[in-house]
DRENPAPA-747197 format. One record per residue (C-alpha): x negated, y, z. Coordinates in steps of 0.2 Angstrom, whole numbers, padded with zeros to 4 digits, always signed. Layout:
<pts>
XYZ;...
</pts>
This chain:
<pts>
+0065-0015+0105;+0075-0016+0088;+0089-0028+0089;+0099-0035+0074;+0118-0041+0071;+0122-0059+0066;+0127-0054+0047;+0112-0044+0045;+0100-0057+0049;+0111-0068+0033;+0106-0055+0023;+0088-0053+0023;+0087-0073+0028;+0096-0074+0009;+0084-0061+0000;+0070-0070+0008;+0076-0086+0003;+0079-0080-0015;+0060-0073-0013;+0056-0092-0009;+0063-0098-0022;+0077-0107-0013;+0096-0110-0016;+0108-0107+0000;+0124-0115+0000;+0129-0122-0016;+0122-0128-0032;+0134-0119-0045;+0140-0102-0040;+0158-0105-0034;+0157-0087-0024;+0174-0079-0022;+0177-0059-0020;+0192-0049-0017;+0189-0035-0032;+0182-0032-0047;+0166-0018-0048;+0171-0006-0062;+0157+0006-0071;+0165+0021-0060;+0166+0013-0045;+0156+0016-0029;+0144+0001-0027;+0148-0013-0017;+0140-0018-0002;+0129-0032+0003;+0137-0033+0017;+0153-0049+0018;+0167-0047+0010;+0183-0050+0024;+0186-0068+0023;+0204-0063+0027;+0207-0054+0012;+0215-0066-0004;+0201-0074-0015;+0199-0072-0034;+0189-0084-0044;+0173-0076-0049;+0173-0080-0066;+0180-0086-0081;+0165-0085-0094;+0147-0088-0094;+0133-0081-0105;+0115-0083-0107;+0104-0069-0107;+0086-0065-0096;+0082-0052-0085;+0071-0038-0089;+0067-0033-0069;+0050-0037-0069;+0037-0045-0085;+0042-0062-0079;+0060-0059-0086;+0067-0074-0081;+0081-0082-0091;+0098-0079-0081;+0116-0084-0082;+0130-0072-0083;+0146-0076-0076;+0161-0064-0081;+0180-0062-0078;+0192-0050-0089;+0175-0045-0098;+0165-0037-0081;+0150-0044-0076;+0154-0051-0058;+0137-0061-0055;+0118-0064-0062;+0110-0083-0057;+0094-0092-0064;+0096-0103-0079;+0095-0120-0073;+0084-0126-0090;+0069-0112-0087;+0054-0119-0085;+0046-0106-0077;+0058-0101-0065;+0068-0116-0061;+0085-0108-0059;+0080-0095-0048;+0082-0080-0049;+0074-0065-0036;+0083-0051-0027;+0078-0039-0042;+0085-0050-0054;+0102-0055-0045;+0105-0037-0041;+0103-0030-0059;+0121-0030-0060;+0121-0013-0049;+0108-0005-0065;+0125-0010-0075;+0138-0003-0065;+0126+0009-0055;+0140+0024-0055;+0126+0037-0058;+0119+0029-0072;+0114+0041-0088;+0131+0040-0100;+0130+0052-0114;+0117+0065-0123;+0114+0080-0113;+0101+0095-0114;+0095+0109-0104;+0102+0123-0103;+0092+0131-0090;+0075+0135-0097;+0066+0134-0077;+0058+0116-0073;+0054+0111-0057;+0061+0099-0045;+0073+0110-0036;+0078+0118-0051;+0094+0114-0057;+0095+0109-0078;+0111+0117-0080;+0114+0099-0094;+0125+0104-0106;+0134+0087-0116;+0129+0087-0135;+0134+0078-0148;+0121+0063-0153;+0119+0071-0169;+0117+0088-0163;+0104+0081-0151;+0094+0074-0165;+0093+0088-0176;+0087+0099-0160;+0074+0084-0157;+0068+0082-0177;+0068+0102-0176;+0058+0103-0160;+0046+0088-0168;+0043+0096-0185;+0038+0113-0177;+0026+0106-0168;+0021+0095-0182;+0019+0110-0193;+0009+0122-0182;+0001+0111-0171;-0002+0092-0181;+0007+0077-0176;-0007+0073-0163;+0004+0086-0151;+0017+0073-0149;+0015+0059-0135;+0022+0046-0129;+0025+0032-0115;+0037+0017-0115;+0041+0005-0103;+0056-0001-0113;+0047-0008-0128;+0032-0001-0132;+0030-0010-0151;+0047+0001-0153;+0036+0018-0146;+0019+0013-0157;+0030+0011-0174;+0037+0028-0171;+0023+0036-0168;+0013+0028-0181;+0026+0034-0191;+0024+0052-0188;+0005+0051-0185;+0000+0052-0167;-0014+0041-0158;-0005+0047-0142;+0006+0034-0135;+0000+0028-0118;+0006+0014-0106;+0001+0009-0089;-0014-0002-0092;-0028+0009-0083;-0016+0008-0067;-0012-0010-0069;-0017-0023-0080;-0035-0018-0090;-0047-0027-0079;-0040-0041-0073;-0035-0046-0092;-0048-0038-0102;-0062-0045-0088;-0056-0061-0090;-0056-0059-0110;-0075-0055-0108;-0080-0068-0096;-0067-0082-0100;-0065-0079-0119;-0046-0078-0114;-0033-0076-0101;-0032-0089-0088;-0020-0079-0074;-0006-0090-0077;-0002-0099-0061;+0002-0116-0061;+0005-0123-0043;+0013-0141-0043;+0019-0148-0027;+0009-0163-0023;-0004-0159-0037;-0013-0144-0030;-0021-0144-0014;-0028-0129-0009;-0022-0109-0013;-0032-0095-0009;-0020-0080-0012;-0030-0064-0014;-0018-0047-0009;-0001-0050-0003;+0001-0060-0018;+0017-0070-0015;+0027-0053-0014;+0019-0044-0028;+0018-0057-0041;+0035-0062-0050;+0049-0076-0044;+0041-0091-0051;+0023-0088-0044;+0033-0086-0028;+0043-0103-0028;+0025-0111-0034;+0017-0106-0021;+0030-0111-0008;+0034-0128-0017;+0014-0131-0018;+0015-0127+0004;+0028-0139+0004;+0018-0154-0004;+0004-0152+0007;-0007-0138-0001;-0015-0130+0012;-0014-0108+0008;-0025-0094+0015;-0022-0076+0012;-0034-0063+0012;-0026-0047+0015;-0026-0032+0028;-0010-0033+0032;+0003-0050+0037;+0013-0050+0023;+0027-0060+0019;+0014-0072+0011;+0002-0070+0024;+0015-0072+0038;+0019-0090+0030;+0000-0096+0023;-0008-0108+0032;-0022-0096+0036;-0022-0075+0037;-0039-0067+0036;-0036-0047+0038;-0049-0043+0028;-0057-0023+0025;-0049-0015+0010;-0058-0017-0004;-0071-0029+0001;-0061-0044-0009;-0078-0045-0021;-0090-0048-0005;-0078-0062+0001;-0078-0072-0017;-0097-0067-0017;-0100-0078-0001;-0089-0092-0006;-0098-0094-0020;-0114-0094-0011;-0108-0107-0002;-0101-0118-0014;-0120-0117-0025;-0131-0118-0011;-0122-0134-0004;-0119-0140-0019;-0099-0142-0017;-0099-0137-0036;-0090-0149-0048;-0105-0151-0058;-0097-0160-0076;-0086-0145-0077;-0101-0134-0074;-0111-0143-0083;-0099-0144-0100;-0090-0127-0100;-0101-0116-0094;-0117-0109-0096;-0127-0094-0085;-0129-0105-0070;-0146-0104-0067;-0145-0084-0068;-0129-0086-0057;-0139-0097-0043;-0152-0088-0042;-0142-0071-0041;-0129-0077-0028;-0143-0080-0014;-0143-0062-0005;-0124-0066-0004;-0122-0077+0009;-0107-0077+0022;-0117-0067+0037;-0120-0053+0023;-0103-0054+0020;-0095-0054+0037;-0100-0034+0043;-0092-0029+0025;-0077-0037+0025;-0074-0038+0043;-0071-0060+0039;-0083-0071+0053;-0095-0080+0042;-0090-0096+0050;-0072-0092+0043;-0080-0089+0025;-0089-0104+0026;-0074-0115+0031;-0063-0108+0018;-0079-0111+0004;-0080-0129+0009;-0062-0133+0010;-0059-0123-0007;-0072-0135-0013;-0069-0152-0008;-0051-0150-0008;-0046-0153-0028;-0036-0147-0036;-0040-0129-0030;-0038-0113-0036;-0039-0096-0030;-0024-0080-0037;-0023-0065-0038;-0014-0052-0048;-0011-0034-0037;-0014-0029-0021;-0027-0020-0011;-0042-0024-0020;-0032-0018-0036;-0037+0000-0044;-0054+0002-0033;-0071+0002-0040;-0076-0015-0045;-0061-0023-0048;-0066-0030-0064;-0081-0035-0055;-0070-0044-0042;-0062-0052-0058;-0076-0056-0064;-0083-0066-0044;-0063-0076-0048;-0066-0082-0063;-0084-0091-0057;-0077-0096-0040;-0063-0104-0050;-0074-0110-0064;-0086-0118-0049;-0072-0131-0046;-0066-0132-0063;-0052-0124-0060;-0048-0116-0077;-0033-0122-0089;-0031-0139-0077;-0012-0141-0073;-0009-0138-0052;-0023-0123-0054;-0020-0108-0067;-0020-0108-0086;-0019-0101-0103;-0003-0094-0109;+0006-0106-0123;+0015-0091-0132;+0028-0094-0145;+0023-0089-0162;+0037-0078-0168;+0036-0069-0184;+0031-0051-0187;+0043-0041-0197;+0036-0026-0206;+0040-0008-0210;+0046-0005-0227;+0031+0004-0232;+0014+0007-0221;+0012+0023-0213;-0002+0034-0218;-0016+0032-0207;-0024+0046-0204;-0026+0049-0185;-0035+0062-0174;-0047+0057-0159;-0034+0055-0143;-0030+0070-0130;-0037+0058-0116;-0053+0054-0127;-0051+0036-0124;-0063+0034-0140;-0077+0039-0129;-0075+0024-0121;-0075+0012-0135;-0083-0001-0140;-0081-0011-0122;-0090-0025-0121;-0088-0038-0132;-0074-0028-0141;-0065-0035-0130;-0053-0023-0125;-0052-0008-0140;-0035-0012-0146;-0028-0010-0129;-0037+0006-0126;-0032+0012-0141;-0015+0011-0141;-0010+0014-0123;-0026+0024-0117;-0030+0029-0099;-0013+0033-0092;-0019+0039-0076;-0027+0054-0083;-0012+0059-0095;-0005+0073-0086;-0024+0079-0085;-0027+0078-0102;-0010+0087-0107;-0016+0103-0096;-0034+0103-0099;-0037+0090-0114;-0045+0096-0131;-0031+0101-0139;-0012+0105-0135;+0003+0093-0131;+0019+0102-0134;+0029+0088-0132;+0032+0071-0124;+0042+0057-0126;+0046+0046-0108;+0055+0029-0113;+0060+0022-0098;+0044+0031-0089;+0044+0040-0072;+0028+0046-0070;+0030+0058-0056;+0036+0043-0048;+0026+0032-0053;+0007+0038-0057;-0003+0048-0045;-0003+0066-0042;+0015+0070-0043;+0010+0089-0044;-0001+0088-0060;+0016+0081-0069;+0027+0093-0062;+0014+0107-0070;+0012+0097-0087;+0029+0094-0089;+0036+0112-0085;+0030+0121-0100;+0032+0108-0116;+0048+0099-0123;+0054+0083-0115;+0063+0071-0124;+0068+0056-0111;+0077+0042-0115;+0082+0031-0100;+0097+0024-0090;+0091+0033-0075;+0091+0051-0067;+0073+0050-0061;+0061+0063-0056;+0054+0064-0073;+0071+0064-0081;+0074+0081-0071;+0059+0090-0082;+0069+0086-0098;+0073+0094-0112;+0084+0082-0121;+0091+0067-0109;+0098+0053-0121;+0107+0037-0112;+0101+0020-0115;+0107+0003-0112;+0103-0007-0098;+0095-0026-0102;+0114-0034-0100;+0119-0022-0116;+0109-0024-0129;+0102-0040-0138;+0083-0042-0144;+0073-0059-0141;+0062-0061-0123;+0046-0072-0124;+0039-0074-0108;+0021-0067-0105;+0014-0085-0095;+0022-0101-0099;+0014-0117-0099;+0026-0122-0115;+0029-0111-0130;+0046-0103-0123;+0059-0090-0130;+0073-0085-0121;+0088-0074-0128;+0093-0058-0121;+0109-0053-0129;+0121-0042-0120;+0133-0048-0110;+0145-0034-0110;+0147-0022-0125;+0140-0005-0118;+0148+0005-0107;+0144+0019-0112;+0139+0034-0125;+0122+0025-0124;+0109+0020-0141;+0095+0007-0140;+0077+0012-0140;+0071+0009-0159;+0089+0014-0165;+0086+0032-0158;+0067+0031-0165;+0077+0026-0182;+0088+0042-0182;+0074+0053-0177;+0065+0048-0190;+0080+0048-0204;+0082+0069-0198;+0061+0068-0200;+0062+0060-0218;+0050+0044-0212;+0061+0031-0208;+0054+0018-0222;+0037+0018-0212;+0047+0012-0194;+0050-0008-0188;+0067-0012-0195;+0081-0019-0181;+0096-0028-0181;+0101-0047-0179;+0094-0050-0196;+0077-0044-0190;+0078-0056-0173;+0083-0071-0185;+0068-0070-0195;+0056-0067-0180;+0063-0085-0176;+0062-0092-0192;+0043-0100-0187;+0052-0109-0174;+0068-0115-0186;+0083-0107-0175;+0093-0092-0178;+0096-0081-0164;+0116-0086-0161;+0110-0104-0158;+0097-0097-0146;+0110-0089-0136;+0121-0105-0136;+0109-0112-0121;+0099-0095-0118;+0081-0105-0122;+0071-0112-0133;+0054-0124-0130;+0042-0129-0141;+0037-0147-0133;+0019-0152-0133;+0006-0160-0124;-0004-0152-0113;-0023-0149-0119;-0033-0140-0109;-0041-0125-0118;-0062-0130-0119;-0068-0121-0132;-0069-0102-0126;-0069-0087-0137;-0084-0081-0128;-0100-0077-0139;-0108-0095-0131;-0091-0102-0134;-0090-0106-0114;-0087-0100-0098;-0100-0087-0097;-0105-0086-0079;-0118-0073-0083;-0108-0061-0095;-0119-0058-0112;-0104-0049-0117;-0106-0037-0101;-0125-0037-0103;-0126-0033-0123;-0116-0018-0117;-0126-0010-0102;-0115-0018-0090;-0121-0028-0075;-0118-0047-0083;-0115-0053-0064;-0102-0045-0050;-0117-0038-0041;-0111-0030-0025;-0114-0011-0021;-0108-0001-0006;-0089+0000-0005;-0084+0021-0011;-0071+0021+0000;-0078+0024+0019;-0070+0030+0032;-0074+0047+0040;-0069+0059+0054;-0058+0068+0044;-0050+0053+0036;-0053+0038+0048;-0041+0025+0040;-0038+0013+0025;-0024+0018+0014;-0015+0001+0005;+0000+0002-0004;+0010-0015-0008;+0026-0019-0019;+0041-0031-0009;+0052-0042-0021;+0066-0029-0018;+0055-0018-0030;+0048-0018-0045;+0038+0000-0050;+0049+0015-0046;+0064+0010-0054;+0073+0000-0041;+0076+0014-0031;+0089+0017-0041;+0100+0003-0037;+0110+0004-0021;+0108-0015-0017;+0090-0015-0017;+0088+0001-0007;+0100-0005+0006;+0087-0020+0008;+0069-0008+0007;+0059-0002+0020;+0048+0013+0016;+0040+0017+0034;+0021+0015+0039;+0011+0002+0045;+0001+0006+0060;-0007-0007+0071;+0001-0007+0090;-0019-0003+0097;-0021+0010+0084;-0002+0018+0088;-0006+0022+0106;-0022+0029+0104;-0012+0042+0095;+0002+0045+0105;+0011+0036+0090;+0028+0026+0094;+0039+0016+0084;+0050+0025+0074;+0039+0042+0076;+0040+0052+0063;+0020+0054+0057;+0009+0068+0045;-0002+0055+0034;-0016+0065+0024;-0029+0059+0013;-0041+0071+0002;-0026+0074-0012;-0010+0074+0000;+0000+0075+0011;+0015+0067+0017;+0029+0064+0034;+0034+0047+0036;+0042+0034+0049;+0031+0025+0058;+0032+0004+0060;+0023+0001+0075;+0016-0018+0070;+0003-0030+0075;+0003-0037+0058;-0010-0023+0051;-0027-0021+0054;-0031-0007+0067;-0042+0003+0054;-0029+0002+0040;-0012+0010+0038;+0002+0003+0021;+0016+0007+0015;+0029+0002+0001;+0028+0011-0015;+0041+0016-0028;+0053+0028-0017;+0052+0044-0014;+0065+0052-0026;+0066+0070-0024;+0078+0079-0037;+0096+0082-0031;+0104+0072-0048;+0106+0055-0042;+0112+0049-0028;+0107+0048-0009;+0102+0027-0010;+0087+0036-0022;+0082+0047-0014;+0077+0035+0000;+0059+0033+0007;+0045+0044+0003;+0035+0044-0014;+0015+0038-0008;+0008+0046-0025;+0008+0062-0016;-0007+0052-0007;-0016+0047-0021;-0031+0052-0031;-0029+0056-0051;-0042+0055-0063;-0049+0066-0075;-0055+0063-0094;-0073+0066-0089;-0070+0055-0074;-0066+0038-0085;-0081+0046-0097;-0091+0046-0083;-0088+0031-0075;-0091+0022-0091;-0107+0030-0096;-0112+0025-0079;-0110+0008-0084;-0097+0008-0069;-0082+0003-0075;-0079-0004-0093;-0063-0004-0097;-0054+0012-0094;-0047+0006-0077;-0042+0018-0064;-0048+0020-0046;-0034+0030-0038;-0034+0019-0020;-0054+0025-0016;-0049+0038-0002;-0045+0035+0016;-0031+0045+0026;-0029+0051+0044;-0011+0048+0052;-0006+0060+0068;+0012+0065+0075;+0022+0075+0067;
</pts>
């Protein structure tokens, strides 16, 4: 029986109700604390302060900025007294999240004052890598640490071609392409094949643009299908939407094999099979068609293919469906009528359990017609197009040559998808999940790499094939974090967090054209140097820093100038809108110019033009007789949260296992468990719950730090990459040439684990 204290409860009741979208107590933040954190100080707890103890005001100046926890980067107030940061809140004037802001985002202040953080240049001095290896870092000089980088860089360049240099940022990838284009590399990857390539590109084929950006409105929509513990794992407006939506009568169901915290407050939970999301949308659209619940003028007027769609979707019906998806076929057919003649309706997704398995892009593909059946695309209370901003571009001061080899990862070979769709993306950010393959057996050496602000032993599968890439060529990190992949470096040098540094956010889905500033909020704190402005010294030591993107508050006024604001006016109020009518997108930038339900952009290029159903790869066997799911919480975002002690002191890293299943094996709550799939294996806590489906077991990811340099709130949990399955180059060959996958997408969740005592 687990039992839980009065002030505990008010904690997670106040994380879930930030999850939710809701405000406790007070409008204005009029919160009162008894000290002040300081850069060196231990972090404070979550726990109450002694209401005994005399009160200081919170603050006495504010200052717009927007958070950079997640790519929803919500526009927040800062709060601060004598200069230190004391408290982050939503800006009441953002559209998108309505003054909200999540747990991530409220406790960035820990990434600012976290006392482990990265603080000045060091390098290695020990020559050993490996994760129980100690670096010996040695502090340098920044200049010093830049010559030994343009030394390293021009070596390499010399003997080997510029091609041996790659590169991964998540801190601003336009900053990580203009250097490399600068010095001539077609390596710089990002993590589209493990996140974002075929939901969006999918959609680009199909939709003619991207119509993911959910717009729930509380007495508008009236009926949400949520497809993989959505409500955790999409950002903070999506979540208050979706609550706010509940709230004004829309009816939510949740298909997911677990009860997440989405599930556990939908209107509906169907525990459906792993992967078998595609089957389910297959028989809801059979329904819709063959009872004619379809609204016909939209079907009619946007799209074309559905003759070929009606007569294809007939071997799909709900009893076909049920012993796949483990869903009754009268649940199926319930949900298909109610979706229908319930309007506004719309079903979401974004990541989940159906995510990185074959036929994602084929379930993408089943969305966008179930959606388009109802006319559910760019209509306000359903989802839409983004209204980006139109910011200027501000060029080099003289073009790069171009003259690039073929990639280590041979992402060419994958080119063109259909439609052209999706070349740019492959072609600058590649097939991430085969990286650390391509650096050990690609056609040609890497011998170095550059990690912006990327962990990928946390953070991509196999941690062992980075560990091996990463021991024998020079590292160059730059990050505010001691993370697993920092450990391998060569050369650590210390960035700013987002509260330090000023550049302009515009926000990926917004309904309005929207800007927001993100200027720094405190000068920074330490020895640290932005992103580009350590591209622009590395270049100046290489003698190519006319071809790099230019920086500085000139450069963010005139990538304003389109929208006649300067950016000290836009950090007067923190945003700027563009005000205009709604007009919902109709002409599609697909080769019919509508919704095409039968893809000619998938069939022109050997792929199957309709989300035709084949046998699901991931079956269970006597060896491996459970579904493996891995799922975000809105304490997390990626691997990086780990590293902030307020988070960590919220996040749960043990193992779903359904009560029947548990006591078949001898399994009790709190047990610590072997879990081994095909690749893996790893020792874990066990969470006894009726919440999960007996054949599956989940866990959290994003923990798991293991090297001994950061502190022990990091080195919570374990990492479930050591799980999963990498890819090859010839896999993602292979699987295109197939006609399998289109788009460079990774597969790493197609295995099945077993779970026994440990």
């Amino acid at each position: 029986m687990v039992t839980m204290s009065r002030r505990r409860f008010i904690e997670i009741a106040a994380a879930s109700a930030a999850l939710a979208g809701v405000t406790i107590g007070l409008a204005k933040p009029s919160f009162l604390i008894t000290s002040h954190p300081s850069a060196e100080s231990k972090p404070t707890s979550l726990k109450n302060n002694d209401p005994a103890t005399t009160a200081i005001p919170l603050y006495d100046s504010i200052l717009y900025t927007s958070c950079h926890e997640c790519d929803q980067e919500c526009a927040e107030v800062a709060y601060l007294r004598n200069n230190v940061l004391m408290k982050l809140d939503g800006n009441p004037n953002d559209p998108e999240s309505d003054g909200r802001l999540c747990p991530k985002g409220q406790s960035a202040i820990m990434d600012l004052y976290n006392p482990t953080r990265l603080k000045v240049p060091v390098v290695r001095s020990n020559p050993s890598k490996g994760i129980n290896v100690d670096p010996k870092w040695t502090q340098v000089s920044w200049d010093d640490a830049f010559t030994l980088i343009a030394s390293k860089f021009q070596n390499i360049i010399s003997q080997y071609g510029p091609q041996a240099i790659a590169g991964h940022s998540q801190l601003q990838l336009g900053n990580l392409q203009s250097f490399f284009s600068a010095i001539g590399s077609p390596n710089t990857f990002q993590c589209g094949s493990t996140c974002y390539y075929s939901w969006m590109a999918t959609q680009l084929a199909v939709l003619g643009n991207d119509f993911s950006q959910q717009d729930l409105i509380s007495g508008t929509t009236k009926y949400v299908i949520l497809f993989s513990n959505v409500v955790e794992t999409i950002e903070n407006p999506n979540a208050r939407q979706v609550m706010e939506a509940q709230a004004g009568g829309a009816k939510i169901v949740v298909f997911d094999p677990r009860m997440s915290a989405s599930a556990a407050k939908a209107d509906l939970w169907v525990p459906i099979i792993p992967g078998t999301d595609l089957a389910a949308v297959l028989a809801l659209i059979n329904v819709i068609i063959t009872e004619n619940l379809y609204d016909s003028d939209f079907v009619n007027n946007y799209t074309s293919g559905f003759e070929q769609l009606s007569s294809f979707i007939q071997q799909y019906t709900p009893e076909w469906a049920a012993p796949i998806t483990g869903v009754s076929a009268a649940t199926l057919r319930g949900i298909a009528v109610e979706f229908a003649s319930q309007q506004p309706s719309v079903a979401l997704f974004r990541r989940g359990p159906a995510k990185s398995r074959g036929q994602y892009w084929k379930f993408v593909h089943a969305w966008a017609i179930l959606n388009s059946l109802v006319g559910s695309i760019d209509v306000r209370g359903t989802v839409t197009a983004t209204r980006s901003a139109s910011l200027a571009s501000v060029a080099p001061p003289q073009s790069p040559p171009q003259s690039y080899s073929a990639a280590i990862d041979s992402r060419e070979k994958l080119l063109p998808t259909p439609g052209n769709v999706w070349d740019g993306g492959l072609e600058s950010t590649g097939t991430s999940d085969s990286f650390a393959e391509s650096i050990l057996n690609g056609p040609y050496p890497i011998k170095a790499v550059i990690a912006a602000g990327a962990n990928w032993i946390s953070s991509f599968p196999n941690a062992a094939s980075w560990e091996d890439a990463l021991s024998d060529i020079f590292v160059l990190v730059l990050d505010y974090q001691m993370t697993d992949t920092a450990w391998f470096a060569d050369v650590i040098l210390p960035v700013p967090t987002f509260l330090e540094r000023d550049e302009i956010a515009s926000p990926m889905y917004a309904i309005q054209p929207t800007v927001y500033a993100r200027q720094a909020v405190v000068p920074p704190l330490y020895d640290t140097m932005t992103e580009i402005e350590i591209y622009h010294q590395i270049a100046s030591k290489l003698g190519i820093e006319q071809y790099l993107n230019p920086y500085g508050s000139e450069v963010l006024d005139a990538q304003l100038a389109p929208l006649g604001i300067t950016f000290d006016q836009l950090k007067v109020q923190g945003i700027f809108q563009v005000q205009q009518n709604f007009a919902p997108v109709r002409n599609f930038q697909t080769p019919s110019g509508k919704i095409e339900l039968y893809s000619t952009n998938f069939k022109k290029a050997g792929f199957d033009p309709l989300p035709s159903w084949t046998a699901s790869p991931i079956q269970p066997t006597n060896d491996y007789p459970m579904y493996f799911v891995t799922f975000n919480e809105a304490t997390n975002c990626l691997s990086h949260s780990a590293w902030n002690p307020w988070l960590s002191e919220l996040f749960d890293n043990s193992l779903w296992i359904n009560t029947t299943t548990a006591a078949s094996l001898g399994i009790k709550d709190g047990d610590l468990v072997n879990v081994e799939s095909p690749y893996g294996k790893i020792s874990v806590t066990a969470s006894v719950t009726e919440k999960i489906r007996p054949d599956t077991v989940a866990m959290a990811h994003g923990r798991g730090v293991q090297n001994s340099g950061t502190d022990s709130w990091a080195r919570r949990g374990v990492s479930d990459n050591l799980l999963i399955r990498t890819a090859t180059i010839q896999d993602h060959i292979s699987w295109y040439q197939s006609k399998d996958e289109p788009f460079g997408t990774a597969k790493f969740l197609d295995f099945t684990v077993s779970v026994s005592r440990a």
